[in-house]
Each structure stands twice: as C-alpha cells, then as structure tokens.
N, C-alpha and C positions, 0 to 999 in steps of 0.2 A: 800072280799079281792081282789086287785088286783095284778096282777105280771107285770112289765116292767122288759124288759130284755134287756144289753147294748151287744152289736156286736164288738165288734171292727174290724178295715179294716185287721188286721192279722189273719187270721185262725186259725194259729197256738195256740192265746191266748183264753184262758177260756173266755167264756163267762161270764157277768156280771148279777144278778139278784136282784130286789127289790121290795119287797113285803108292799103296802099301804094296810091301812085299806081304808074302804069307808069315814069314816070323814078324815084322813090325804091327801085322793087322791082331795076330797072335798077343803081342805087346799091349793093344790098344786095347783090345777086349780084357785082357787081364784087370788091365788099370782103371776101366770101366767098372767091371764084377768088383774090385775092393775098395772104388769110389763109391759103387752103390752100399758096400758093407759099411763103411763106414756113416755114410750116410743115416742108413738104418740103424745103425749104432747108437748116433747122436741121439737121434730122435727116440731109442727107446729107454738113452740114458739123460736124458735131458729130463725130463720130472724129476728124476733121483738126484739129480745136480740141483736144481732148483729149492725139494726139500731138502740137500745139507746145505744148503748155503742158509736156509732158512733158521734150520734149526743150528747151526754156527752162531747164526746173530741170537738166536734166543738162548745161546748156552754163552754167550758172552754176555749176555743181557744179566743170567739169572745168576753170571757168579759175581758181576759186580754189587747185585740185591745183596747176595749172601756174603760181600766185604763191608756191604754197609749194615746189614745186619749183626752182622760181629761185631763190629766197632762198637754198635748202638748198644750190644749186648756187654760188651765189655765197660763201656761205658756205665751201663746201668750196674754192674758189676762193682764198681767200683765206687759209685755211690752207695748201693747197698752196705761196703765194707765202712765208708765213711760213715755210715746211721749208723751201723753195728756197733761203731767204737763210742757215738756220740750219746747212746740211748747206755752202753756198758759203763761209760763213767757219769753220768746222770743216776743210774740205779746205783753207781757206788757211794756218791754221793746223799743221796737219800735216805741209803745205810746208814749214813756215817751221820748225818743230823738225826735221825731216829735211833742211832746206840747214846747220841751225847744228850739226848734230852731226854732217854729212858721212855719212849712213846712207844706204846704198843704198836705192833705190827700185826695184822693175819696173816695165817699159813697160808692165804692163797697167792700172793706175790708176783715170782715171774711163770707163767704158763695157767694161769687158772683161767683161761680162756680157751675154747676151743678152736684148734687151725684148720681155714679152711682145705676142702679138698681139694689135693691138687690134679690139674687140668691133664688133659690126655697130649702131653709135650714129646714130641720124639728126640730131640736132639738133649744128653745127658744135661749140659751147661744153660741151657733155659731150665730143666727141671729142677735143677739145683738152685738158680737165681730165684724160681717160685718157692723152692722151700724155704729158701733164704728170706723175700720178702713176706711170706705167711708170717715167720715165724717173728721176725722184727717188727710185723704189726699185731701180734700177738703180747711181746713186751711190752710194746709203747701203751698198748690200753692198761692193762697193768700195771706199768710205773705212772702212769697219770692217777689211776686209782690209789694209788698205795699215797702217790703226794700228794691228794687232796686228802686222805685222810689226816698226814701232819702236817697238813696247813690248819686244818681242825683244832687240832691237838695243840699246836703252837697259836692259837688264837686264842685257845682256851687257855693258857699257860705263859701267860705274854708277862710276865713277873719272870719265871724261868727261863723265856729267852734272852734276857736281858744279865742276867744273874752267870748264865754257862759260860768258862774260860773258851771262849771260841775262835778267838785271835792269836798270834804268835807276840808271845810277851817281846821280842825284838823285833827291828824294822827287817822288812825284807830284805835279802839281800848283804845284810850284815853280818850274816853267823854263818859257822860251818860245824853240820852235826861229826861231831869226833867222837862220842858215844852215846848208843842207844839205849830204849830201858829194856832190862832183862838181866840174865845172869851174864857174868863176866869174871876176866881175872883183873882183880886191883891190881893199880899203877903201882899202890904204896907197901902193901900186900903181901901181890903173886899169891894170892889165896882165891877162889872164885868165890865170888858173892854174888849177892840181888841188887843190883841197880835200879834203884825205884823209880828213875827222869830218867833225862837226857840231857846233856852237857853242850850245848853250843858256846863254842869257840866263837870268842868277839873281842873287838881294840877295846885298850882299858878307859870308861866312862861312857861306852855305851846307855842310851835310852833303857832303864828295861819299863815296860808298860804293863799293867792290870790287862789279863786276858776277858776281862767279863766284872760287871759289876760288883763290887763285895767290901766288906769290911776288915779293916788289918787286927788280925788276932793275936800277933806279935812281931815285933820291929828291934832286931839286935841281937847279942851272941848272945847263944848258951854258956851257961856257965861249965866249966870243965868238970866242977864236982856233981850238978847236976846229974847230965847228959852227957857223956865223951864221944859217942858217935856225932851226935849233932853239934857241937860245939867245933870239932871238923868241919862243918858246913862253911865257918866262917858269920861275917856276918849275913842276916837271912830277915826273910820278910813273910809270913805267913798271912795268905789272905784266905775268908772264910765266905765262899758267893752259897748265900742262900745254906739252908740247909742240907743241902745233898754235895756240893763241891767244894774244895779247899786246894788250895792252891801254893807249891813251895818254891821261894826263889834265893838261891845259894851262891855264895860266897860274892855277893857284893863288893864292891868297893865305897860307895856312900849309900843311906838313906836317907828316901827322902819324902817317907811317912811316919807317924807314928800310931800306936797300939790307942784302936778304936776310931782310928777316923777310917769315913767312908770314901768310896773312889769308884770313880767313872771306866767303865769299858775304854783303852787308850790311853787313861791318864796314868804318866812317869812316878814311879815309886822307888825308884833306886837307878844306879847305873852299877856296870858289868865291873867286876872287878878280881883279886886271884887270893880274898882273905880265907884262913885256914886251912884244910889239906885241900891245896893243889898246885899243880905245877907250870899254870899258865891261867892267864885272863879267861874266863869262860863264865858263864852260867849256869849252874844245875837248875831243875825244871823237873820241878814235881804233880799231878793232880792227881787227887785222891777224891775217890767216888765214893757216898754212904749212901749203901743201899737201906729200904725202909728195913729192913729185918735186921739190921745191924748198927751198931754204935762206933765201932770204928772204922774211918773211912779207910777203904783201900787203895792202894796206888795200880793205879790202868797208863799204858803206855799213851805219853802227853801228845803223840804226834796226831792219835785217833783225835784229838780234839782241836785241831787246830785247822780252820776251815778257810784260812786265805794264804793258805802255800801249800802246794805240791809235793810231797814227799816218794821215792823212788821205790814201788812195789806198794804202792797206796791199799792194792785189794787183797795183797796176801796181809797188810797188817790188820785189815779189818775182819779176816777170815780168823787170823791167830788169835785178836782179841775175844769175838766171840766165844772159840772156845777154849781161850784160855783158863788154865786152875789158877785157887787163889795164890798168889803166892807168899812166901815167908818174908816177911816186912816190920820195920821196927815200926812200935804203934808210936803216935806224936806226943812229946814230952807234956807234962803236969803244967808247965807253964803256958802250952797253949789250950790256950779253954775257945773253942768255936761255938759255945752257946749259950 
C-alpha cells in the first residue's frame, strides 16, 4: 500500500490523502512514463507539424499560381493562334494583290528576318508559345515590308489600279459557282476540256457589272460561220482594261453596252442570262492576262482576281495559280481587236 499525501499552500486547509495499492501505483507510474512520452513527443514533433502545415499553405498557394498561370498561358496561346490565322490571310492577301497587278516581289518575304533566341524556358508549352510568338513577329515585319513595297508600286501605277477586274462581275450573294476554271468533262460533250472561267449560277436578269475600268471590245454573238466555239457562248461582252487584262462575260440574256464605249469599275453591262450552249441561267467569266512577252492574252483562273469575296481554299488556288502551266486555250476571234 502506498499513501500520497496532498499539502496545500494554506495551512489552515486539511490535508489531502491517497491511498494506492501497489498494482494501482504500478498503473499510475505507467500512465505517467507515457504521458511524459507523449509529451516529449509533441514537442519534438511540433516544428515538423508546424513546417507542413506551412508548406500545405504554400503548396496550395503555388498550385493555384500555376492554375492561373495555365489559364494565362492558354490564353495567350490562343491569341497567338488568332494573330497566326490573322497575319496568314493578310499575307495571302497581299499575294493575291501582288499576282493581279503583276508587282514584283523579293525573295526575302516571309522569314528574311532573323528569330530571336529563345529564352532558357523549362516548361515544353511556354517554349513552344516563345517559338510561336518569335516567329509571328518575325512574319508580321516581313509582310509589313513586302506591303509597303506594293503600296509603292500601286502608287506608282495608280492607272492600273483602276483598269484590274478586281470586283466580282455579280452582286454578292447572288451566284452559286457550279463550275470552276480548269479541265473538266462537258455537260454537252462528255469529252474533257479546258474551261477557261467559271460559270456562276444566277436568276435570269441578274446585274452583271465591269470588274475594273475598261473599254467594250465587242458586244453581241459570233457569227456561227465565223467562230463555232464562241458563238456557243451566246450573247457575250468582251471588255479590254488597259493593255494587260481582258475580260469575257457569256451567255447573257440582254446588253446593255455597245463596242467601244468606255465603263466604270461597278457599272451594269448586261444581265445574266442562258443564250447559246447551256442548260440553265448562269454566267461564264472569263480574264485573260497578257503578259509583256506575249500578244495573246491567256486565260488565269477568274477567282485569283476577285478581291471582295471569299472563295473556299483561297491559298491552295493562289499556290496552283503560281505554278500553274500555260494551258491549251482557244485564242480570241478576229472580230475582237483589244488594241
């Protein structure tokens, strides 16, 4: 049996007493030694507790940086792809006014700038976003350059801006191309040929308009004995812009110019109609390019020249045009004189 006995700091109060057995005193001392273990426990795992809870907050801190970071990055990502599309059809653009008004171009074009070096990035999607915007500022100096030179060039040349079919001889919106220029099998045919235009489908009396300044070199059908291919055409309008371009517009239903009068870029010369071979109201749409080394103009596909509508795969026709060969093309009947 053991006795503890409690004191209190008042004299005055009774003393306190407690009586263990030796297994209860045995109990206490136990519960003592693992109160003090734990004890000492706490305290040599309490820093440790303190630094994770630390670094909890600063690893919840850093992944919300790196959600805002992404975002920011994706975001910039995705501007980048918006410049990308906006600077690619700007340069196709700039092609496609530099192939119709025959302006020289330098070989140094898109890259003839040097990209800077790119920075010591660890994460793939930043290093990729840097080559990304290197190289998009890389273009944009470049096509700034190449279009001050044909602002040059068209300043110089401001007769020929005026003169190029650069307009869609119909109103937007009105036609639907049902055939393209190139080879093909005829409707009337089934043999393949060379289709030198393009045929837009329109209701019959359609507007058709002058794509570009010029003078009517003939207004009316071929005669059968003449020409039999062209007299097919129906009635037809031939206009002559400037020395370099000529312009053919087929199977009308009325004209309404005659051979030798002059016309304005927009101004109505016919409307749409389905005279001679063909088998619904349309338009045929011809331009033919004369290059200085040559006396007969050639036919180049009419959509390269047409600069206020949209056509579907706009940069694969300007890639074909370029290098396109000449093709096999009836030359323009004796009745039309362009000079």
């Amino acid at each position: 049996m053991y006795e503890v006995q409690f004191h209190p700091a008042d004299i005055r109060k009774q003393v306190r007493y407690l009586f263990l057995s030796r297994r209860a005193a045995r109990w206490a001392m136990a519960g003592g030694v693992a109160a003090l273990a734990i004890i000492v426990t706490g305290l040599l795992l309490a820093p440790m507790g303190v630094r994770s809870l630390l670094v909890s907050t600063e690893l919840h801190t850093l992944r919300y940086e790196s959600r805002m970071l992404n975002d920011v990055l994706l975001q910039r990502a995705t501007t980048l792809e918006r410049l990308e599309r906006r600077v690619a059809a700007a340069r196709s653009r700039q092609q496609q006014m530099a192939m119709i008004l025959g302006a020289p171009q330098e070989s140094r074009g898109l890259g003839g700038y040097p990209e800077p070096m790119d920075q010591d990035i660890s994460l793939p999607e930043a290093a990729l976003a840097e080559r990304r915007a290197n190289r998009l500022q890389t273009e944009s100096k470049a096509l700034l350059t190449l279009s001050d030179d044909l602002a040059r060039f068209v300043q110089e040349h401001h007769e020929l801006t005026r003169t190029v079919p650069s307009i869609c001889p119909l109103p937007i919106g009105s036609f639907v191309l049902t055939s393209p220029f190139g080879d093909r099998i005829s409707p009337f045919t089934n043999e393949r040929d060379f289709h030198a235009g393009i045929d837009l489908a329109a209701r019959d009396g359609t507007k058709v308009m002058a794509p570009g300044d010029g003078r009517v070199v003939f207004a009316g059908r071929f005669p059968l004995r003449r020409n039999v291919r062209w007299w097919r055409y129906g009635n037809v309008v031939v206009l002559a812009h400037g020395s370099r371009y000529l312009t053919i517009f087929a199977h009308l239903e009325d004209l309404l110019v005659r051979r030798g009068r002059r016309v304005k870029r927009g101004e109505v010369i016919g409307t749409v109609g389905s005279t001679g071979w063909s088998t619904s109201p349309h338009l045929h749409y011809e331009v033919r390019v004369r290059d200085r080394s040559e006396q007969e103009p050639v036919p180049v596909d009419p959509r390269i020249y047409i600069l206020n509508y949209e056509w579907k795969g706009q940069e694969a026709l300007l890639a074909a045009s370029r290098g396109a060969p000449r093709p096999a093309f009836d030359p323009l009947p004796s009745l039309v004189r362009t000079r």
